[in-house]
Wavefront OBJ file of the C-alpha trace (Angstrom):
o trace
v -26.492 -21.881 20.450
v -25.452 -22.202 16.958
v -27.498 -20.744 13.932
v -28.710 -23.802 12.008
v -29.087 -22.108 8.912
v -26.108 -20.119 7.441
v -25.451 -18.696 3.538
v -22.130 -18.146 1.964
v -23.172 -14.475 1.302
v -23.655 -14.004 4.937
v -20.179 -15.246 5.786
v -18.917 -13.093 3.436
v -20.778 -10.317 4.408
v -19.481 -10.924 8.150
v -16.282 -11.139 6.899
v -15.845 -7.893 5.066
v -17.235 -6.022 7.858
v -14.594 -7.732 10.192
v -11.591 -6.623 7.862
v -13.385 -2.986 7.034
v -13.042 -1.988 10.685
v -10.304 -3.554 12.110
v -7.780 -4.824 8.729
v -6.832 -8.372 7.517
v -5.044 -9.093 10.672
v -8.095 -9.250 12.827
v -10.176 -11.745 10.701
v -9.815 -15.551 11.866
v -12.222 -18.406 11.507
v -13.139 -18.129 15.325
v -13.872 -14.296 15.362
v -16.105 -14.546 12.100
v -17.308 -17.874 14.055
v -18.206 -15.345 16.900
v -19.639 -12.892 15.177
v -21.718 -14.915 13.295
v -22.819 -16.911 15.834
v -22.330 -20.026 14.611
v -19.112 -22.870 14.652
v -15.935 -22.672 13.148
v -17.127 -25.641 11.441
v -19.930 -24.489 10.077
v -17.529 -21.441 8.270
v -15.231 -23.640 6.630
v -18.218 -25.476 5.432
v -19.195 -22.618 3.323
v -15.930 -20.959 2.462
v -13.281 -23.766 3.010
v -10.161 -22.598 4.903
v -8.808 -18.929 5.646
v -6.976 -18.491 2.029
v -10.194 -19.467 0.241
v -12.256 -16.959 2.853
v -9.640 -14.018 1.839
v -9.839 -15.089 -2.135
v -13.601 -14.929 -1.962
v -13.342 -11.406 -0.151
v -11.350 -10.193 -3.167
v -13.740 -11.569 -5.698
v -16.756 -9.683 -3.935
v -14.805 -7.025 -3.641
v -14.057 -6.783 -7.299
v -17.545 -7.665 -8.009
v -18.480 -4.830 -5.853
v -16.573 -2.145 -7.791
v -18.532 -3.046 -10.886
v -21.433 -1.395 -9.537
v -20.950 2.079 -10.604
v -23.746 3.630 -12.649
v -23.215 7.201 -14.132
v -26.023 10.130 -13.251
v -26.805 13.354 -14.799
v -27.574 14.445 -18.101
v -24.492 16.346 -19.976
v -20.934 14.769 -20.273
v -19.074 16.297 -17.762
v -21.474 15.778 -15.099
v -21.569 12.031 -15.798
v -17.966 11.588 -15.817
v -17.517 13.746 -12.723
v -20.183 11.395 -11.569
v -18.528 8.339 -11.897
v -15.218 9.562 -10.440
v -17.371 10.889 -7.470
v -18.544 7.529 -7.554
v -15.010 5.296 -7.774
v -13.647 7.776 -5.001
v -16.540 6.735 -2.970
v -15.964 3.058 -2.952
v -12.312 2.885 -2.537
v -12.678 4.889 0.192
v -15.392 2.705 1.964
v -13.320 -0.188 1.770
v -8.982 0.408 2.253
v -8.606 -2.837 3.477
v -10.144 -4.503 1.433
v -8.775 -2.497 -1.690
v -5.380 -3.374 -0.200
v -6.017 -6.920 -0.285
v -6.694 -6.878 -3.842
v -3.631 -5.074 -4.503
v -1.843 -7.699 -3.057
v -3.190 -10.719 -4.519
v -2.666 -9.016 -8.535
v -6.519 -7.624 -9.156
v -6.380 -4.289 -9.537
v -6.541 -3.603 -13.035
v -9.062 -6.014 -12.588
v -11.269 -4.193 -10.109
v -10.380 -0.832 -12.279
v -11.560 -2.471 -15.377
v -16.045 -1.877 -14.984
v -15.386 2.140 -13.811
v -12.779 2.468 -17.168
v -15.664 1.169 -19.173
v -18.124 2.917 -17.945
v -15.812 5.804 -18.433
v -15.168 4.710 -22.084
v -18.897 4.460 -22.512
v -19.687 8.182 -21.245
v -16.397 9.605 -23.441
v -17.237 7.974 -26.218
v -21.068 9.905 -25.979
v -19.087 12.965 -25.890
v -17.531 12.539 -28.835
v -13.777 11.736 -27.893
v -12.396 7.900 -29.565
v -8.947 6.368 -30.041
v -6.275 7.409 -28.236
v -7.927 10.860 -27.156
v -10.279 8.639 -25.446
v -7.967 6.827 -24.043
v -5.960 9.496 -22.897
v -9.427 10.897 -20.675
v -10.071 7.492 -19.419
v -6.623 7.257 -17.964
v -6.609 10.885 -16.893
v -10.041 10.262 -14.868
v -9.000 7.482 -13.230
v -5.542 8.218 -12.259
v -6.641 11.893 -10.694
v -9.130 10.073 -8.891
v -6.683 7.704 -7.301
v -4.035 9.921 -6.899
v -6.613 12.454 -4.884
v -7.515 9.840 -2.452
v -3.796 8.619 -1.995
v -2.914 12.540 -0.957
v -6.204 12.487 1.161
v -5.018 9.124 3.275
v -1.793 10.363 3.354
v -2.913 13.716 5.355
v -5.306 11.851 7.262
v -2.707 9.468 8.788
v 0.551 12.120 9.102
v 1.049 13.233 12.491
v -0.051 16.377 13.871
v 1.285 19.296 12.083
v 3.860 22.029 14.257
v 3.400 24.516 12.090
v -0.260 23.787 11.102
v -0.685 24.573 7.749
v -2.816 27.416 8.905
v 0.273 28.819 11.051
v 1.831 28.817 7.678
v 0.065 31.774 5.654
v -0.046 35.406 5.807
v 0.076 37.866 2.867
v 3.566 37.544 2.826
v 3.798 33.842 1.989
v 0.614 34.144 -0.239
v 2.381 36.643 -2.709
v 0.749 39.871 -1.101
v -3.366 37.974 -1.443
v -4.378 38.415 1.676
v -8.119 36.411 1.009
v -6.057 33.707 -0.295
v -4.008 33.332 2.690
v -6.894 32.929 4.565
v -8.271 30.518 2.511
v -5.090 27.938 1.930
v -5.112 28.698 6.408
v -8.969 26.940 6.485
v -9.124 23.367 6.422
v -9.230 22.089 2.917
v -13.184 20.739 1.791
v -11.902 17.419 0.168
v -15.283 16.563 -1.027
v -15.857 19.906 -2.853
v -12.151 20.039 -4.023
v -12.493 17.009 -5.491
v -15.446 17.686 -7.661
v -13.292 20.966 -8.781
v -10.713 19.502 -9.674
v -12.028 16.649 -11.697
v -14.779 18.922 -13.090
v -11.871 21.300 -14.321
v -10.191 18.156 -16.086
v -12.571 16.861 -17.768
v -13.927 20.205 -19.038
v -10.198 20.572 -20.203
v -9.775 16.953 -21.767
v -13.395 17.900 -23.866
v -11.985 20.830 -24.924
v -13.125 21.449 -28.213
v -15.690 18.621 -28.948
v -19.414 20.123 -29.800
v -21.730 20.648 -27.157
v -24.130 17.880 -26.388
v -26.874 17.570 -24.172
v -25.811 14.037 -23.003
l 1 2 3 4 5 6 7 8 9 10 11 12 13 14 15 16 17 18 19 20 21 22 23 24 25 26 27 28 29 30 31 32 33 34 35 36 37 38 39 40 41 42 43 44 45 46 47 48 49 50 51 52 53 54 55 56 57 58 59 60 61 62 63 64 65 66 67 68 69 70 71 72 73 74 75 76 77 78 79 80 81 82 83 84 85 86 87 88 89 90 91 92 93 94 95 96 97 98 99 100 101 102 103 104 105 106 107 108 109 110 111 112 113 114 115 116 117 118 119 120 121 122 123 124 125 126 127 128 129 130 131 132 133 134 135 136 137 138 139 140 141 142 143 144 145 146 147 148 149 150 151 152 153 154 155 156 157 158 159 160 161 162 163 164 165 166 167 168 169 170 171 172 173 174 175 176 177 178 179 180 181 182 183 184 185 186 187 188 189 190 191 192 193 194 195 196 197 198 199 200 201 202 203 204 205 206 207 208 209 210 211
């Protein structure tokens, strides 16, 4: 039996869930119908056809990514915080990232985590073009990390594994190191690192502050 109530938000929220696990291809009116448990009818009621369904999608979605909200109480750790944070949600969502790639929102959807970067720079003490600079520098690490970390998660198996690769004679003599760069790398803990290290570098000189 159809559901005789139905919201918008609740097609929507179908919807996203459809593309997040299975991509753009696999959402059509009858399988969001389906899961829904409802009419076909009844969807384009609330969302008109499949182009409208898909623009909505990319409006939440940008919508979405203007929920991040910085933690912690000195500088760095808030701006580590909200890369943490923008790493987190393009990760939960590829698809749906992809799809506002393609319809010309991305600088868009980047737009509330740059100024809530600006905002937590600017307590620091950097302005201008140095602030600038750190916003950019955030934001592109962070995208640029998670690009590498698809791209490793969808190559083919290695032959060599990277492991297979290093001895102390590849690692310049450093044995420990060798056997670290063999373990599997801890994304999540690299990328704190790695940010952490940037932004301590791009604050480099400001006066302390307790946030």
């Amino acid at each position: 039996m159809a559901r005789s109530s139905l919201t918008r938000e609740e097609v929507l929220a179908a919807a996203a869930g459809l593309v997040r696990q299975h991509g753009p291809q696999a959402l059509t009116m009858r399988k969001l119908a389906a899961e829904l448990g409802t009419a076909v009818t009844s969807i384009y009621w609330h969302v008109g056809n499949r182009d409208s369904l898909l623009d909505a999608l990319v409006e939440r979605t940008v919508q979405e990514m203007g929920t991040l909200r910085p933690t912690g109480r000195t500088p760095v750790t808030r701006i580590v915080s909200v890369a943490r944070g923008l790493r987190r949600e393009l990760r939960a969502r590829p698809h749906l990232i992809a799809m506002v790639h393609e319809r010309g929102l991305t600088e868009r959807m980047f737009l509330p985590a740059q100024q809530a970067l600006v905002h937590e720079v600017h307590a620091a003490g950097l302005r201008g073009a140095r602030a600038a600079a750190a916003v950019r520098a955030v934001q592109f690490h962070t995208v640029g990390f998670l690009l590498v970390e698809r791209n490793r998660e969808r190559s083919p198996v290695q032959s060599p594994a990277e492991g297979d690769l290093w001895s102390a004679s590849t690692a310049d003599d450093d044995p420990a190191l060798a056997r670290a760069l063999a373990r599997p790398a801890d994304q999540d803990r690299l990328f704190v690192t790695s940010v952490r290290a940037l932004v301590d570098g791009l604050l480099a000189g400001l006066p302390a502050r307790d946030g």
